[in-house]
Wavefront OBJ file of the C-alpha trace (Angstrom):
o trace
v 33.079 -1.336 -12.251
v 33.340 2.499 -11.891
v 33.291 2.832 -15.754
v 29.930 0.841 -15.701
v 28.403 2.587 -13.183
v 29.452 5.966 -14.533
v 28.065 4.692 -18.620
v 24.361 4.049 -16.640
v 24.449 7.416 -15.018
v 25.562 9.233 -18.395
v 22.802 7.046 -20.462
v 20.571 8.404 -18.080
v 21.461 12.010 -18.271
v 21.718 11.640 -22.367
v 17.900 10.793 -22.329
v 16.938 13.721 -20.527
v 18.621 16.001 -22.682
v 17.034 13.977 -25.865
v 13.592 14.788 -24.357
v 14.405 18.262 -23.215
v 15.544 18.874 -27.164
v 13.058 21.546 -28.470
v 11.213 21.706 -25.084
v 13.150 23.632 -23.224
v 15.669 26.762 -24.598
v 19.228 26.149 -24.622
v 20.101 27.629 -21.797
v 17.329 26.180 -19.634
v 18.333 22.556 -20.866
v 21.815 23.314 -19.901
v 21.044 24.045 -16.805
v 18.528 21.546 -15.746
v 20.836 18.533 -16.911
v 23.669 20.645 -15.182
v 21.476 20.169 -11.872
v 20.452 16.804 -12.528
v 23.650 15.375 -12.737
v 25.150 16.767 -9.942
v 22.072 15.817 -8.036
v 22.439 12.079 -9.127
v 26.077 12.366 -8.072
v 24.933 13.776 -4.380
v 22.420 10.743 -3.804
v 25.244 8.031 -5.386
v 27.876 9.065 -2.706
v 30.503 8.183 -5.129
v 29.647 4.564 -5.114
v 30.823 2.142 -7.639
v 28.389 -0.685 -6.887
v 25.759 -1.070 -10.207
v 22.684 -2.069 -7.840
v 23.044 1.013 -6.198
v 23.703 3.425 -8.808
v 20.294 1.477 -10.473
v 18.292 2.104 -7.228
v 19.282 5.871 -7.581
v 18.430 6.111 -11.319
v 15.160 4.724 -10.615
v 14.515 6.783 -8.169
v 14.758 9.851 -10.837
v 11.967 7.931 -12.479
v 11.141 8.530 -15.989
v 12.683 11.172 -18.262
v 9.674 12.689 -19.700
v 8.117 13.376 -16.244
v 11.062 14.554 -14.954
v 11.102 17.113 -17.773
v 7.819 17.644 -17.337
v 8.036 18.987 -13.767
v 10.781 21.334 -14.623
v 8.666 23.037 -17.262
v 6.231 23.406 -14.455
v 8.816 24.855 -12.498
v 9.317 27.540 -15.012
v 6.156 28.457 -15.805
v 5.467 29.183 -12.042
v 8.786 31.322 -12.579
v 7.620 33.298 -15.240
v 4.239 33.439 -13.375
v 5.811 35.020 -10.350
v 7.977 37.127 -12.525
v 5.292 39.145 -14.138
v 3.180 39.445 -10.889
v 6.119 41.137 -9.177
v 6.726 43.596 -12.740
v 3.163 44.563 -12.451
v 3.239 45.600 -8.828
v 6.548 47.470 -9.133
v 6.240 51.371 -8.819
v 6.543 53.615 -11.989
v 9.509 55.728 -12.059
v 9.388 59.087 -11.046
v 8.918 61.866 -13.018
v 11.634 62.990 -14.932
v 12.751 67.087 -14.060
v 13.523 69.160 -17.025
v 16.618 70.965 -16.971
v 15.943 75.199 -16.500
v 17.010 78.320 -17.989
v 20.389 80.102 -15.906
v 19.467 83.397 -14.444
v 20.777 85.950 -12.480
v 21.143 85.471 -8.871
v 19.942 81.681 -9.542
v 22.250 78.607 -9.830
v 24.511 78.056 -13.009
v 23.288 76.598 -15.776
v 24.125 72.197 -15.992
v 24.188 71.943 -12.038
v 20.377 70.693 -10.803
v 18.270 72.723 -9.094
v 17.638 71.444 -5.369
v 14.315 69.936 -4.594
v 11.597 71.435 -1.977
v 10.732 70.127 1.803
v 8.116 68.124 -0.631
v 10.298 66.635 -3.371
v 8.159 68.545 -5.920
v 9.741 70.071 -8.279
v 7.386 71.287 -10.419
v 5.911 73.858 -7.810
v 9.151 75.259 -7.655
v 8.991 79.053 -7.801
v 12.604 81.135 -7.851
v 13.416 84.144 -6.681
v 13.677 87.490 -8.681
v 16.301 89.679 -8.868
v 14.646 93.040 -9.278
v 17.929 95.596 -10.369
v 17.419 99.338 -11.926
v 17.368 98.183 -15.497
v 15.425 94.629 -15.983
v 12.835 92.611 -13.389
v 12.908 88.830 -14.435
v 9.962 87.342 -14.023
v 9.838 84.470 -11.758
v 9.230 80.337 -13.871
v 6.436 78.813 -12.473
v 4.524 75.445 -13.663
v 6.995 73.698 -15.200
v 5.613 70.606 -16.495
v 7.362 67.271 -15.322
v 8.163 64.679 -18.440
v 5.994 61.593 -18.564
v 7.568 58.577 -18.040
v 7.853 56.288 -21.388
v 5.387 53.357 -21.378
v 6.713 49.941 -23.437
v 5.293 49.833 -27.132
v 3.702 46.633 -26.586
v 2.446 44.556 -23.331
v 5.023 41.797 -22.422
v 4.409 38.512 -23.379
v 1.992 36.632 -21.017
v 3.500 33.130 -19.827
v 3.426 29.662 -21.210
v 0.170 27.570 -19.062
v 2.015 25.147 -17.554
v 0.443 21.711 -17.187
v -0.828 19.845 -14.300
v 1.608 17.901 -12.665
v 0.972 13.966 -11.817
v -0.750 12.848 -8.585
v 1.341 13.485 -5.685
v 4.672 15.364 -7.873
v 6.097 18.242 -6.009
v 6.875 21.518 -8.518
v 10.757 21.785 -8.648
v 11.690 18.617 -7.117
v 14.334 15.937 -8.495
v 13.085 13.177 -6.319
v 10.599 10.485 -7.671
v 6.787 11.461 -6.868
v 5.637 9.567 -3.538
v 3.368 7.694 -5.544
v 4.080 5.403 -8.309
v 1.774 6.652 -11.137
v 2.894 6.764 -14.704
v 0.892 8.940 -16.566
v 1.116 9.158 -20.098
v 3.072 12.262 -21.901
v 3.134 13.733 -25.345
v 5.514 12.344 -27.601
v 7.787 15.284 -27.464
v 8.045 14.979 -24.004
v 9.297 11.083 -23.776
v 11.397 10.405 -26.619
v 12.775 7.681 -25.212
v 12.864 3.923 -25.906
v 9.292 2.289 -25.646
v 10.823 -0.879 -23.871
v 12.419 0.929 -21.358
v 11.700 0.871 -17.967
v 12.881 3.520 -15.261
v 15.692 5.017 -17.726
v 16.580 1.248 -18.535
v 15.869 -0.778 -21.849
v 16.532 -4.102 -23.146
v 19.406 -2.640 -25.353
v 21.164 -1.107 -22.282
v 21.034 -4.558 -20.392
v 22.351 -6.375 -23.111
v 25.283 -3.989 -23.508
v 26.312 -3.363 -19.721
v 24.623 -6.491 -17.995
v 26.200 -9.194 -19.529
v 27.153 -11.557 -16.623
v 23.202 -11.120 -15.408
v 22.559 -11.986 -18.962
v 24.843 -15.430 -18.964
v 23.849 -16.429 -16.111
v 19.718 -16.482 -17.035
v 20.855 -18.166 -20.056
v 22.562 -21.026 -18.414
v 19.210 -21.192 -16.123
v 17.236 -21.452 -19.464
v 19.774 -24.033 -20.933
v 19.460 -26.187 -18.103
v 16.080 -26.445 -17.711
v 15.895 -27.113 -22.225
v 17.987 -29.890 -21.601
v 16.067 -31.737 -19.024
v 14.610 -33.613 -21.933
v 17.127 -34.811 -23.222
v 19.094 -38.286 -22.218
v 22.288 -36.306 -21.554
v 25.388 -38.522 -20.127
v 26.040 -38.139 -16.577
v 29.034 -36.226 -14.864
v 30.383 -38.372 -12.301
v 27.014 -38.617 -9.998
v 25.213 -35.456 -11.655
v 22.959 -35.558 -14.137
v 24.638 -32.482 -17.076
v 21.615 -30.128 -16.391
v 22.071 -30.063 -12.887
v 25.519 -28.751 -13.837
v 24.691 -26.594 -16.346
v 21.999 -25.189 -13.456
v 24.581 -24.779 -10.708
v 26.813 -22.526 -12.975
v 24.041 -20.630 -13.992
v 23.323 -19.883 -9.912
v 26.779 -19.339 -9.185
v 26.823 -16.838 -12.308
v 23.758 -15.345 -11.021
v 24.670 -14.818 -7.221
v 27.791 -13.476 -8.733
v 26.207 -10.896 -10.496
v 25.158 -7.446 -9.208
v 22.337 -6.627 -11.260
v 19.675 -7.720 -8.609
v 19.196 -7.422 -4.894
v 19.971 -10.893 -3.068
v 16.343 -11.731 -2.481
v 15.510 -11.646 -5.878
v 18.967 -13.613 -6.617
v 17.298 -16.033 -3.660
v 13.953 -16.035 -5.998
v 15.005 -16.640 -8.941
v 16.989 -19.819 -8.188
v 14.598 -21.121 -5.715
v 12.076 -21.092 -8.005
v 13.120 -24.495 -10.162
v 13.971 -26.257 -7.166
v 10.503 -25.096 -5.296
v 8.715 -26.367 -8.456
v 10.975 -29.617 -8.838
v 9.763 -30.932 -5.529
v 6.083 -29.708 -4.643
v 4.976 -30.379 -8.232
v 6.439 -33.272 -8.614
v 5.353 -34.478 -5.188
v 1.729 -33.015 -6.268
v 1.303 -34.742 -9.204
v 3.177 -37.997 -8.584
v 0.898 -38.275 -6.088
v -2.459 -37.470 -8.025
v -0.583 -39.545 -11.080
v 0.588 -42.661 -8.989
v -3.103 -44.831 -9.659
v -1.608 -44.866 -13.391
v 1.519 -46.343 -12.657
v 1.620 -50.589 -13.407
v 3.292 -50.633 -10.059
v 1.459 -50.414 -6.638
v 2.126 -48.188 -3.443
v 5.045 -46.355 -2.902
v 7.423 -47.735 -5.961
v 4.184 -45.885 -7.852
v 4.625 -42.609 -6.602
v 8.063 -42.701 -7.167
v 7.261 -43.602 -11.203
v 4.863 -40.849 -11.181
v 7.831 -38.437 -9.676
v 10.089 -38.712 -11.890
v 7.937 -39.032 -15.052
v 6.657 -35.016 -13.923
v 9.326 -33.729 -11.869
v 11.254 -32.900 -14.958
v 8.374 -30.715 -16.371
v 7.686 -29.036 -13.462
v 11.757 -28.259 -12.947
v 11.472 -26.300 -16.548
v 8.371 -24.482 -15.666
v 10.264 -23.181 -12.621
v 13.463 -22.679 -14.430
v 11.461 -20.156 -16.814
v 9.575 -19.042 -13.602
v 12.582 -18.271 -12.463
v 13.958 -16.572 -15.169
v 11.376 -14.196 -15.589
v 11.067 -12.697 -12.431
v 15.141 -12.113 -12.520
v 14.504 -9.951 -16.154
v 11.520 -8.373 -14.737
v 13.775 -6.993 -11.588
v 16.369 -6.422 -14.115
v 14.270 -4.181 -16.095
v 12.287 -2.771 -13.123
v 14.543 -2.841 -9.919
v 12.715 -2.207 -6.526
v 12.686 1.136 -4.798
v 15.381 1.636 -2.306
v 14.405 1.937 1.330
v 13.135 5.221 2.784
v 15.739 7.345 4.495
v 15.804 7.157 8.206
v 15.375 10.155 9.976
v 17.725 11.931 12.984
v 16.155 11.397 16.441
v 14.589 14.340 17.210
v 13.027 15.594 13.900
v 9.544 16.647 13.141
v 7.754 14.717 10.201
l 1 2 3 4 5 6 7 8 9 10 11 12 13 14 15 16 17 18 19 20 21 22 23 24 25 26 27 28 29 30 31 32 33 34 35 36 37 38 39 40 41 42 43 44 45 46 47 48 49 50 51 52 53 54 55 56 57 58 59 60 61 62 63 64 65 66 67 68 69 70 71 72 73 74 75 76 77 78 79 80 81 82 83 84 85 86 87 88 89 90 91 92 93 94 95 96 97 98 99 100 101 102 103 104 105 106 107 108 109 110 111 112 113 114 115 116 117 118 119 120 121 122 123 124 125 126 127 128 129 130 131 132 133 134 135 136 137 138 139 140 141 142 143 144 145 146 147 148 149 150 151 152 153 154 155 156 157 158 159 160 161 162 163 164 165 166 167 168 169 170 171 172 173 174 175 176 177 178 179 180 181 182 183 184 185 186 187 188 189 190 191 192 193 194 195 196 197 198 199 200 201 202 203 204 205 206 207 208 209 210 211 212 213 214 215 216 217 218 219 220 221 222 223 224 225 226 227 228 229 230 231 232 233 234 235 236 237 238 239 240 241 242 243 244 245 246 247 248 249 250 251 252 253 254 255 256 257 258 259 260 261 262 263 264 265 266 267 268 269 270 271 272 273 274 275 276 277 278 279 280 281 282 283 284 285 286 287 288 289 290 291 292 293 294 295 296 297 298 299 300 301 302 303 304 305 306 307 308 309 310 311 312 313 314 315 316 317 318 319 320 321 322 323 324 325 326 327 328 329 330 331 332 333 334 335
């Protein structure tokens, strides 16, 4: 179970990187799936169970516009970057070195600064002897400090983020909008659905997959004038492995388990009751022994509309699984 758990999380990771191929430099994809996965691994808790790990990965949402906030989150880096570079100080100016002289320091050690830090009002002392008077240097011109050849690069627009997405963030957007990306920016699978596909399902879901197969067997053979087992009729058998499989499984939450195998029974009874009764004036019998006709000549129908019914709504929370609950809060904190 660990094994499956940990394929669904890798899977998930793997289609990031695909879409952050050519996007994103090497380095930046490195990192960003290096954050992502440890993130995934904070909000699983080390849990084995496949529902949760599911609820967590759908949480991430889709790949592309999880990629897509992160290049968000780096152009508002590089955004910030140059802002501060432009308001940084120039270097001071640089102090060329002076002549030795007599009576003045030796030459390769710096001359001390003034009160005022400028050194190029410095004036020196002469030494005035018998033979020579030195005149004193004055004005010495400071270096200028070397400008850049070329203005650096300005940084990538980024682009708008959807409705309600927070720059930086992991988490899935408070609201549920999918908007559409460019097609480097969600390579992924067109069937899938919250980093799941059909081909995922069918490799790492197989019990969830037997079990809406028997469901769809039994409700096939309801046509059929199948032998009975003991008291049962063999679709009714077929059926009742099909919901043990299903509550076995751990694909779904257990109200959609609940759904999904109520649903042929629900339709069994109040649409056969429904149009037994509506059908019962075209029985040869009268009164009650003709709504009883009518029942079972529709109740079979109506048993494989709900089977498929069913059936549906257990692939579509297969392929979609609902959003986990919202985190409770510690008494005392501040929304």
């Amino acid at each position: 179970m660990i094994e499956r758990a940990d394929q669904l999380v890798l899977e998930y990771v793997s289609k990031v990187a695909d879409a952050a191929h050519g996007v994103l430099r090497t380095d930046q994809r490195l990192d960003f799936v290096g954050r992502l996965r440890i993130r995934i691994e904070e909000e699983r808790r080390g849990s084995a169970d496949l529902a949760t790990v599911r609820k967590v990965i759908a949480r991430f949402g889709d790949p592309g516009v999880l990629l897509q906030r992160e290049v968000q989150r780096l152009a508002a880096g590089e955004q910030e970057a140059a802002r501060h570079s432009r308001e940084r100080p120039a270097p001071g100016p640089s102090r060329a070195p002076r002549p030795a002289s007599r009576g003045g320091p030796p030459a390769g050690r710096p001359a001390a600064a003034d009160d005022f830090g400028d050194s190029a009002t410095e004036v020196f002392p002469a030494v005035v002897d018998d033979a020579t008077q030195i005149t004193p240097v004055t004005n010495v011109t400071p270096l200028r400090p070397v400008t850049p050849s070329r203005p650096p690069r300005p940084p990538r627009p980024a682009r708008p983020l959807p409705r309600g997405a927070v720059p930086g963030s992991f988490g899935p957007s408070p609201g549920a909008v999918r908007a559409p990306l460019a097609a480097r920016l969600r390579r992924v699978n067109p069937t899938s659905a919250d980093g799941r596909d059909i081909s995922t399902i069918l490799r790492n879901d197989r019990r969830e997959v037997v079990g809406m197969g028997l469901l769809i067997l039994a409700g096939l053979l309801i046509p059929f004038p199948l032998p009975y087992v003991a008291i049962f009729p063999f679709p009714v058998l077929v059926w009742a492995a099909g919901a043990l499989t299903v509550l076995a499984s751990e694909g779904w939450i257990f109200q959609d388990r609940l759904t999904g195998l109520v649903a042929p029974i629900a339709a069994y009874l109040a649409g056969g009751v429904l149009l037994g009764a509506l059908r019962s004036s075209e029985e040869p019998a009268v009164g009650l022994q003709a709504f009883v006709d009518s029942f079972w000549h529709v109740s079979g129908l109506m048993f494989m509309l709900g089977a498929v019914g069913g059936v549906l709504w257990l692939a579509y929370r297969l392929l979609n699984p609902p959003p986990p609950p919202p985190r409770r809060q510690p008494l005392g904190t501040v929304r």
